[in-house]
C-alpha positions in Angstrom: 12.2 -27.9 -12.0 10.6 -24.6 -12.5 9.5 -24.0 -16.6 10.6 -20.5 -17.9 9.3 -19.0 -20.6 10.0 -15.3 -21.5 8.5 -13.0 -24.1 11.0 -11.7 -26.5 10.6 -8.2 -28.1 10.2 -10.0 -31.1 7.3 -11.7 -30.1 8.8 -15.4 -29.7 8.6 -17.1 -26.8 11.6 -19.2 -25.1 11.5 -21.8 -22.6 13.9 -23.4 -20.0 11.7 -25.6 -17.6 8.0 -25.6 -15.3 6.5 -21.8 -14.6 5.9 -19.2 -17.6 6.7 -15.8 -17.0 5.6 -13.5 -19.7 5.9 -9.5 -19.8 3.4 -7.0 -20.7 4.1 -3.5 -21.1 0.6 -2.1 -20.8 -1.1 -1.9 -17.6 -4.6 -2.1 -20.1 -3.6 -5.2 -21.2 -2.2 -6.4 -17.7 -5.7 -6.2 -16.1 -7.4 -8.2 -17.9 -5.7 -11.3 -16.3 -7.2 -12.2 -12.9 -10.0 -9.8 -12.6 -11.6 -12.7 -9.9 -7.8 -13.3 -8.1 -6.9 -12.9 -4.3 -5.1 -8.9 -3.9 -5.2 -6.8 -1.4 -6.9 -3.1 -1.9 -3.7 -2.0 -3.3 -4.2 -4.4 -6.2 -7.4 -3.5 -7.2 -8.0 -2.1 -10.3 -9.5 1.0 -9.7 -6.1 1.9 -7.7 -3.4 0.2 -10.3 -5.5 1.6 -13.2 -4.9 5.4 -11.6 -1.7 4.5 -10.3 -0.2 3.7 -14.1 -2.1 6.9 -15.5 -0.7 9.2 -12.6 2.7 8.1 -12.8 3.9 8.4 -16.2 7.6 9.3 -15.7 8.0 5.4 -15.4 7.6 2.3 -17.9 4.8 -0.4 -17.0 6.4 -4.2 -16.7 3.7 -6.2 -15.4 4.8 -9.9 -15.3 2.2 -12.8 -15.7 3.2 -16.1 -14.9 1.8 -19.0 -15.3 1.5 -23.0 -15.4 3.8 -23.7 -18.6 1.7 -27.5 -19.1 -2.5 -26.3 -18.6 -1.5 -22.6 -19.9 -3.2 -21.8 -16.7 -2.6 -18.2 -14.8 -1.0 -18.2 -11.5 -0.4 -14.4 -10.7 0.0 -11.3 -12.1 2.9 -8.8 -10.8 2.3 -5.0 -11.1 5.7 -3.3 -11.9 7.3 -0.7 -13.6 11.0 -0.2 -14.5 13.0 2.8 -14.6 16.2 4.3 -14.0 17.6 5.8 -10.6 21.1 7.0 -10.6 22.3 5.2 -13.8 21.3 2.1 -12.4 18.0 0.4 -14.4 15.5 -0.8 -11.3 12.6 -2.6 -11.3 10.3 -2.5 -8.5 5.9 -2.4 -7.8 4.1 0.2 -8.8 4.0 2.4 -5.6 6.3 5.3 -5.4 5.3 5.1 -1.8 2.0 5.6 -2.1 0.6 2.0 -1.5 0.7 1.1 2.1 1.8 -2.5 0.8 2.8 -4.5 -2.7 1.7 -7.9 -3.8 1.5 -10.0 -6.8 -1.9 -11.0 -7.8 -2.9 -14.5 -7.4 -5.1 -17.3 -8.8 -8.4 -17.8 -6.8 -7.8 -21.6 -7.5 -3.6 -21.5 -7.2 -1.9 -23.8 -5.1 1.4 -22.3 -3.5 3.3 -24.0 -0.9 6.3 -23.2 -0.1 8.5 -25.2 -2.8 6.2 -23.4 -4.9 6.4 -20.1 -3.9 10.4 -20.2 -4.1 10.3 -22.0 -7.8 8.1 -18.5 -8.5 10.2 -16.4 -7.0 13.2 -17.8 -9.0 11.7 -18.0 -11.8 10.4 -14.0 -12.2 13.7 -13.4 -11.1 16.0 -16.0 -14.1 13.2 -14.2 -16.7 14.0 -10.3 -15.3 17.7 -11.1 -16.4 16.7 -13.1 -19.4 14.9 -9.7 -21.1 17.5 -7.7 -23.2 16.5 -4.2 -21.0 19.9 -5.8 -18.7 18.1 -4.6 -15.8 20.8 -4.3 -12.6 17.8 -4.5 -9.4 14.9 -6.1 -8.5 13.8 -4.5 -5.3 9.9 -5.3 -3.9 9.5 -3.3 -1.1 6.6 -3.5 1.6 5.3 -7.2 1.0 2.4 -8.7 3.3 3.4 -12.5 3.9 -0.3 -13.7 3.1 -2.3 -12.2 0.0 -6.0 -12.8 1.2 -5.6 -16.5 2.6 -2.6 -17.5 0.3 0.9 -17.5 0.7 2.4 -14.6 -0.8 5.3 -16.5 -2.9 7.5 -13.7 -3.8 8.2 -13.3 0.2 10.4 -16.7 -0.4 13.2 -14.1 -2.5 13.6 -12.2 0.6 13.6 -12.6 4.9 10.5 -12.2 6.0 9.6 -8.9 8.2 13.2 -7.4 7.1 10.5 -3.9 6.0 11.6 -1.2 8.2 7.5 -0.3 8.2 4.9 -2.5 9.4 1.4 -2.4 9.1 -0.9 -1.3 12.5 -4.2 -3.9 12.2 -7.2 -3.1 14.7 -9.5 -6.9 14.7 -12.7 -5.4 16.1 -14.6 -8.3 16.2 -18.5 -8.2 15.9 -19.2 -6.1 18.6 -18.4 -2.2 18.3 -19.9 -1.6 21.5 -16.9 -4.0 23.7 -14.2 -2.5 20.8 -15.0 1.0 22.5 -14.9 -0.3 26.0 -11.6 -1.3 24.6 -10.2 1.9 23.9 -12.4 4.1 26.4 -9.0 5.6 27.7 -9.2 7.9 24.6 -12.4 9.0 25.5 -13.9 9.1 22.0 -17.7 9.6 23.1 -16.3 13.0 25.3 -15.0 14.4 22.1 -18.2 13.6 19.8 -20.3 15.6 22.6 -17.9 18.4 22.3 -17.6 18.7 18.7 -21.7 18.3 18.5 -22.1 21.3 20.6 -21.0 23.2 17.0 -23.9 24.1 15.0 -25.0 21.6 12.4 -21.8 19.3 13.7 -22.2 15.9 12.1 -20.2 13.3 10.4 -20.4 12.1 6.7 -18.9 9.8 4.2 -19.1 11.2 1.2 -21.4 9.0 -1.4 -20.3 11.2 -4.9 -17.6 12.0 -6.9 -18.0 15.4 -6.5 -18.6 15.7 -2.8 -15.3 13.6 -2.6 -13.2 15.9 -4.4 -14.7 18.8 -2.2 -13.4 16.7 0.8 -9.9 16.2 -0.7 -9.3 19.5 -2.0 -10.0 20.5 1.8 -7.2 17.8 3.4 -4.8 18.7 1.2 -4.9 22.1 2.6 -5.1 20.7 5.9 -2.0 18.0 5.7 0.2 21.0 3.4 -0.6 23.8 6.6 0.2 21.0 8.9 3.5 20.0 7.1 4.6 23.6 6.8 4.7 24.1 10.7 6.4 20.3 11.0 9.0 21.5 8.4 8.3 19.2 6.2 7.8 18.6 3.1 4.4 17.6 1.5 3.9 16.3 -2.0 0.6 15.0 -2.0 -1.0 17.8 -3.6 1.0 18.0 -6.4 -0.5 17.5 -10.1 0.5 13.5 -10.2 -0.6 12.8 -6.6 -3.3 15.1 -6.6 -5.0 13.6 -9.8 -4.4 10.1 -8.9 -5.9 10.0 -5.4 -9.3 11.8 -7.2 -9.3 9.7 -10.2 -9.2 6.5 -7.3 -12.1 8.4 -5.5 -13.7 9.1 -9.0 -13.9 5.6 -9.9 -14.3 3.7 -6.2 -16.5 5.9 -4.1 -20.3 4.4 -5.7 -19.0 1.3 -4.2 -17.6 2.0 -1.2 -13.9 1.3 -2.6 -12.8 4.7 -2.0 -13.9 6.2 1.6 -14.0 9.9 2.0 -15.1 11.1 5.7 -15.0 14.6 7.6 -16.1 16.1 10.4 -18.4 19.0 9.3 -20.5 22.0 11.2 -21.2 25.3 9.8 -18.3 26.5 10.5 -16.6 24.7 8.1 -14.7 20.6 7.5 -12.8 20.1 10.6 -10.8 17.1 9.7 -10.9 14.7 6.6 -9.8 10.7 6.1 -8.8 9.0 3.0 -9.2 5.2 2.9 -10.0 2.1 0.7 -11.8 -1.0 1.8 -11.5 -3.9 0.2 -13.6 -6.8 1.2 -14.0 -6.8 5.3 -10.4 -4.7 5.4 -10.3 -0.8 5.3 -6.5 0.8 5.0 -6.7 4.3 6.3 -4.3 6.6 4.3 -4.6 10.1 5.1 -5.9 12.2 7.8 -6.4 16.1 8.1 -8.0 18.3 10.5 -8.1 22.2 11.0 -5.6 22.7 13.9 -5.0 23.4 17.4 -8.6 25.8 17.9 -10.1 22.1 17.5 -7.6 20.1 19.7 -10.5 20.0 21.9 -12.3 17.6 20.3 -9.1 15.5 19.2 -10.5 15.8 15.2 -7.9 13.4 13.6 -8.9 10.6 16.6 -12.1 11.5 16.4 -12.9 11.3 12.1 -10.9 8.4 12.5 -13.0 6.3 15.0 -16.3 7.7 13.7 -15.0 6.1 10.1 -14.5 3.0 11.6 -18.0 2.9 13.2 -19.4 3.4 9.9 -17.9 1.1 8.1 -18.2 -1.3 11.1 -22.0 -1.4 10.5 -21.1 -2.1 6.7 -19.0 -5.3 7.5 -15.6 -4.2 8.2 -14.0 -5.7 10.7 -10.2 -5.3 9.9 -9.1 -2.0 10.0 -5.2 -0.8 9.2 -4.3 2.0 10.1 -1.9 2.4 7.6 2.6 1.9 8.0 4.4 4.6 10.2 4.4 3.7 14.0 2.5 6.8 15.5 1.2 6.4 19.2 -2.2 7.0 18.8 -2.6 3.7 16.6 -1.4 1.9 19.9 -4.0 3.6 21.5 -6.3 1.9 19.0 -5.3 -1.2 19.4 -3.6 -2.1 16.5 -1.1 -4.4 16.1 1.8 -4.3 14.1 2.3 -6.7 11.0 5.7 -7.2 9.7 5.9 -6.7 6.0 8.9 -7.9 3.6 11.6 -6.2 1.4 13.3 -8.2 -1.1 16.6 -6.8 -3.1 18.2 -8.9 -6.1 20.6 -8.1 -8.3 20.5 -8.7 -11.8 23.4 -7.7 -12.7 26.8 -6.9 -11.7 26.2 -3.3 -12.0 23.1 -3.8 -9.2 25.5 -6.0 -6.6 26.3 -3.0 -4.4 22.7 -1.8 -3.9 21.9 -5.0 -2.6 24.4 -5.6 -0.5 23.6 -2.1 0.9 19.7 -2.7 1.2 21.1 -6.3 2.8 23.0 -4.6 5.1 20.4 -2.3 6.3 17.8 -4.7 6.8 20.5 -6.7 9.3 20.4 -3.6 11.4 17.3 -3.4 11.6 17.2 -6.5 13.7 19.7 -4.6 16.1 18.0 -1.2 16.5 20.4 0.4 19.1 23.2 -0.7 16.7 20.8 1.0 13.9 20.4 4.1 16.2 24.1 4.6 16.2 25.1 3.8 12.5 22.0 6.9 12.2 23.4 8.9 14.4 27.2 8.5 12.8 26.0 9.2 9.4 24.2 12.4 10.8 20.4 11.6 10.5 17.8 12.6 13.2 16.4 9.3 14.7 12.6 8.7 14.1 
């Protein structure tokens, strides 16, 4: 049996049986629990601790649980609640700017997989315990593994039911036989012909302020690019804009945050946005100049020349971030199957989860997905 214990807004505490789940309202407070446990780079604090002053249209609802008997912590779930057509959600702290979501665990917690489903239950029994009367849980973009443990909140939902996927390139020691690897997109051809621009050269930025320089310059870059696409572009607005420089602000010293271009005298020709956690990098945004530089295939090109650098540094797992582009093929990556997870929590929530239910079932069936797309009038990807 799975103990339950849920903080009341009065400050008691009430129990039902084996796993302690407690809410805290302030990220501040929230991060001081499990400073040492296993994340991924979206759980770091330099990214949650921006993320929660960025975004302040939503309310932080960061659940700890723990062992209910030795008091100890097991993991700590960034979230935030708010409401979305009438109907009160809570979900991770993203707004679709994390390439993936995950709770954070204890570095010493044991989680098989009874384990991970008496968790999963249990943060679900305390959501609908709280007097908020939330009506969805929904946890989108979940990797099945947080470092080398079992992510257990993967048990509440079927596993690779995402309709993104991460793209991971294992380069193994040896640059040198990764670029034999990829030689068909003749990467050394286009550093000789963007080094015959005057004072060509590529950098990682290693300040704050030369960061900001670089970012001010891709969101120029991505905006042009998704005015000629037609589409719209959002990361340069005040909330995104000052949450991916206060992550750069507080990560670049250590090589968190990574800045790159591709720089001559003629000005930045392309710019990457990234974080690296451990021996993993997550690429996030790329922008180059445009077409007078197609030449020198700049996005490819500040992309591989990042992961050479970082290469020498330790990385050896590089993600190229969700969205199923071609050129990560030509990379190498792989794809890695993330996890959505829907429950309702209330009658009031039942619909949206049979809908989210419903499209992650045609997802397995994509020509059956193509048509129900194509009936409801939407252009296929």
């Amino acid at each position: 049996m799975a103990f339950l214990s849920v903080e009341q807004l009065d400050g008691r505490v009430s129990s039902t049986s084996g796993i302690s789940v407690d809410f805290v309202r302030d990220w501040r407070r929230a991060a001081l629990r499990l400073n040492a446990g296993h994340r991924t780079a979206f759980q770091h604090g330099y990214w949650l601790d921006a993320w929660y002053a960025a975004f302040g249209g939503v309310a932080p609802l960061i659940a700890v649980i723990s062992d209910a008997t030795t008091g100890k912590d097991i993991a700590v779930v960034p979230m935030i609640s708010h409401v979305r057509r009438g109907i009160r959600v809570v979900e991770f702290a993203d707004l679709g700017v994390s390439d993936n979501n995950a709770p954070i665990l204890a570095c010493d917690a044991t989680i098989d997989a009874a384990a991970g489903r008496a968790i999963g239950a249990a943060l679900v029994e305390a959501l609908r315990a709280l007097p908020d009367r939330f009506d969805v849980l929904r946890l989108k973009k979940m990797p099945a593994y947080v470092g080398a443990r079992p992510n257990p909140l993967v048990s509440l939902g079927r596993l690779g039911s995402c309709s993104l996927n991460g793209n991971l390139v294992l380069t193994g020691d040896d640059y040198a036989d990764y670029q034999t690897s990829i030689k068909r997109m003749q990467m050394p051809r286009c550093w000789r012909v963007f080094s015959r621009h005057a004072g060509a050269r590529f950098e990682i930025a290693t300040d704050v302020a030369r960061a900001h320089e670089l970012l001010d310059v891709m969101d120029v870059q991505q905006q042009e690019r998704m005015q000629k696409l037609g589409s719209r572009f959002v990361l340069n607005d005040e909330a995104h804009a000052g949450f991916y420089r206060e992550v750069s602000r507080k990560g670049v010293a250590e090589g968190y945050a990574i800045v790159s271009a591709l720089v001559c005298d003629e000005g930045t020709v392309a710019t990457t946005l990234g974080v690296r956690y451990g021996a993993t990098y997550f690429l996030l945004r790329i922008g180059h100049a445009g077409k007078r530089w197609a030449n020198c295939s700049p996005g490819l090109l500040v992309t591989e020349r990042t992961m050479a650098a970082l290469h020498e540094q330790g990385v050896r797992r590089f993600d190229l971030s969700i969205g199923n582009h071609d050129y990560k093929r030509r990379f190498g990556a792989e794809q890695v199957p993330l996890t959505d997870v829907s429950v309702a929590l209330s009658w009031r929530g039942l619909p949206y989860v049979l809908r989210d239910h419903a499209a992650q079932g045609l997802r397995r069936h994509p020509k059956l997905a193509a048509f129900a797309a194509r009936a409801m009038g939407k252009p296929s990807r």
